[in-house]
C-alpha positions in Angstrom: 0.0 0.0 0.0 2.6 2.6 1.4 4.9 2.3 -2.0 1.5 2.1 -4.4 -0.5 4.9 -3.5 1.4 7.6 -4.6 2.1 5.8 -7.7 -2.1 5.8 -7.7 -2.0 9.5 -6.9 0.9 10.9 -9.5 -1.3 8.7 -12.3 -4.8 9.5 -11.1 -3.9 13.5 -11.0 -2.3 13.3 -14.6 -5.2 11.8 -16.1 -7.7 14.5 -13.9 -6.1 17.5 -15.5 -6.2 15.6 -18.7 -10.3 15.8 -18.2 -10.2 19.4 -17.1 -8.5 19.7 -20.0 -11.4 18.3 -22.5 -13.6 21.3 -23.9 -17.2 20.9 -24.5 -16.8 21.0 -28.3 -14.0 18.1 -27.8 -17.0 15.4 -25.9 -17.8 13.9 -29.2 -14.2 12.9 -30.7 -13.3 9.2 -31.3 -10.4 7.7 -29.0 -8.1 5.1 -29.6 -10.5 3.4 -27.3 -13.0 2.1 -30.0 -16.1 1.3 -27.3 -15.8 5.2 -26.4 -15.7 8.8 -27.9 -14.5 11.6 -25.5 -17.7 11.9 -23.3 -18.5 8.3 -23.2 -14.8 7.5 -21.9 -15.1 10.1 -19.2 -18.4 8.9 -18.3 -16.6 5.2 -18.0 -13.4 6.7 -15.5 -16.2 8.6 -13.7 -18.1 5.4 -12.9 -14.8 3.2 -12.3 -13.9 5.8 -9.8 -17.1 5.5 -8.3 -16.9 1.7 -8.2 -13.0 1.6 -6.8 -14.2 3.7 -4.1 -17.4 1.4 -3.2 -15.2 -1.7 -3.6 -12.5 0.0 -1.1 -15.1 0.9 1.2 -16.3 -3.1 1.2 -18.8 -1.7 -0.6 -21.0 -3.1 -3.2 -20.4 -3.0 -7.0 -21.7 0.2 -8.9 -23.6 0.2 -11.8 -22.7 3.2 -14.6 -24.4 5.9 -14.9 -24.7 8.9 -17.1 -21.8 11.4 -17.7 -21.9 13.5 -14.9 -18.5 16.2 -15.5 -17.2 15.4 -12.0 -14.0 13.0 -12.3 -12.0 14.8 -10.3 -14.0 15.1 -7.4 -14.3 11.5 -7.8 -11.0 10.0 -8.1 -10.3 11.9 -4.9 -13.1 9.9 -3.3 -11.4 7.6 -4.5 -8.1 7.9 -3.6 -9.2 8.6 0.4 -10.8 5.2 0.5 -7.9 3.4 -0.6 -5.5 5.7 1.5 -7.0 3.3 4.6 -5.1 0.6 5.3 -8.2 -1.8 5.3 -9.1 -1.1 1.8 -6.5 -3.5 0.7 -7.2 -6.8 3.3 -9.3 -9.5 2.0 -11.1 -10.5 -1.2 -13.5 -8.4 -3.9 -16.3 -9.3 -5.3 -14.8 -10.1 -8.4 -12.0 -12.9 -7.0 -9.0 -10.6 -6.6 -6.9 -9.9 -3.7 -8.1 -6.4 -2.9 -4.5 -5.3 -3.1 -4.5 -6.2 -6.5 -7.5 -3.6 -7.6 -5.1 -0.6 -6.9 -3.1 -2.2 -10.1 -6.4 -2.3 -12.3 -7.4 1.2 -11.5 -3.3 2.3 -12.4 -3.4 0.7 -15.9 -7.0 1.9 -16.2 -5.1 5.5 -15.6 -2.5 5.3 -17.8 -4.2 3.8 -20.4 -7.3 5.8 -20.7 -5.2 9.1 -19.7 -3.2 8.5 -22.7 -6.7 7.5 -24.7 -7.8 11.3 -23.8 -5.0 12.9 -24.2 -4.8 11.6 -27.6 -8.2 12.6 -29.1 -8.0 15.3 -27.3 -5.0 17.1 -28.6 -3.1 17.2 -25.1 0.8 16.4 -24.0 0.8 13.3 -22.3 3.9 11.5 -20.9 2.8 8.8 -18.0 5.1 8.3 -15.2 7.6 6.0 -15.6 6.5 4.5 -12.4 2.6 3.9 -13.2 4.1 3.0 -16.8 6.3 0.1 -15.6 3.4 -1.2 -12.8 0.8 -1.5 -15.3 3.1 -3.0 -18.1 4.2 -6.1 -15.2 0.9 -6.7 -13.9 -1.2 -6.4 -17.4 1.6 -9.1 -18.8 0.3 -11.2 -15.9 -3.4 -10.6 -16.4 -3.6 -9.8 -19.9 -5.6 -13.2 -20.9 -8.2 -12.8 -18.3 -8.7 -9.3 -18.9 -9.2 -10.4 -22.5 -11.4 -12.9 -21.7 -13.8 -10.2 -19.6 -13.6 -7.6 -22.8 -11.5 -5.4 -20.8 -8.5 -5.6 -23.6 -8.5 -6.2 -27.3 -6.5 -8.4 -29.6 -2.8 -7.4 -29.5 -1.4 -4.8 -31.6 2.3 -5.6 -32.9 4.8 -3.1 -31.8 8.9 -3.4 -32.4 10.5 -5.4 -29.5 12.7 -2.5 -29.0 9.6 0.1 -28.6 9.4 2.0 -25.3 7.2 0.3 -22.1 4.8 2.4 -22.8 4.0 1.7 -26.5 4.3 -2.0 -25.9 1.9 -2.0 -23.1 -0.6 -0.2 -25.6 -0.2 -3.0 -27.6 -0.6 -5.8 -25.4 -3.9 -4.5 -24.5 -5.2 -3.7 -27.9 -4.3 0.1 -28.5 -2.4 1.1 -31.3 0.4 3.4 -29.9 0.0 5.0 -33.8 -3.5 5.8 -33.3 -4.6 9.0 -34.7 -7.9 11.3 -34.9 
């Protein structure tokens, strides 16, 4: 917990300025993420924040709701469940360790901060850190989260391509991907 969380914080702050960053005109764009366009993946961070903080909180699951504009606030909530040391004892609802959930919510960060910044038009350059967390634990999970719909087919990228763009590709992005 103690080495994670700012990890969790440095990644989750990045990708909330990367949303304060979004103008209204910009809510319609496609992403590399081909389920969502701008508003729709905002709407999906908002409701996994949501859903981290219920689960930290021994909470039930959350169901999505509409876009709602407020990620931030959010991810704070967030981030103050799972700053308590009991958020990470015992088993979720979905099978996991709970202190494995802190490594879904980093490479749902990274990934989906780079997603936005991307459509959007905005510098993004992940933290080494979150970048190197998400790409051990997604080469571990990678087939399940495949199997849930969580990651698509791999995208090739050179062997010798940075962490970053081979972790896109493991889960499906195309570190190429343009508007």
């Amino acid at each position: 917990m103690d080495d994670m969380m700012p990890v969790m914080r440095r990644a989750t702050e990045q990708t909330a300025k990367l949303v304060r960053g979004v103008r209204d005109e910009q809510l319609g764009l496609p992403t590399p993420c081909e389920k969502f366009d701008v508003k729709d993946l905002i709407s999906h961070i908002e409701w996994v924040a949501e859903m981290f903080e219920s689960l930290a909180r021994k909470g039930p699951r959350t169901v999505q709701g509409p876009y709602a504009g407020d990620f931030p606030e959010r991810a704070e909530r967030m981030l103050a469940a799972w700053s308590k040391p009991e958020a990470w004892e015992g088993t979720s609802d979905m099978g996991l360790p709970m202190a494995t959930l802190p490594e879904l919510w980093l490479v749902d960060m990274v990934v989906h901060g780079w997603d936005l910044a991307t459509a959007t038009g905005q510098e993004y350059e992940p933290d080494a850190e979150a970048v190197s967390r998400a790409k051990r634990f997604t080469d571990q999970m990678v087939e399940m989260g495949r199997q849930r719909g969580a990651f698509g087919p791999p995208v090739a990228v050179p062997d010798d391509a940075p962490p970053f763009a081979r972790l896109l590709g493991l889960i499906g992005r195309d570190p190429a991907w343009t508007p």
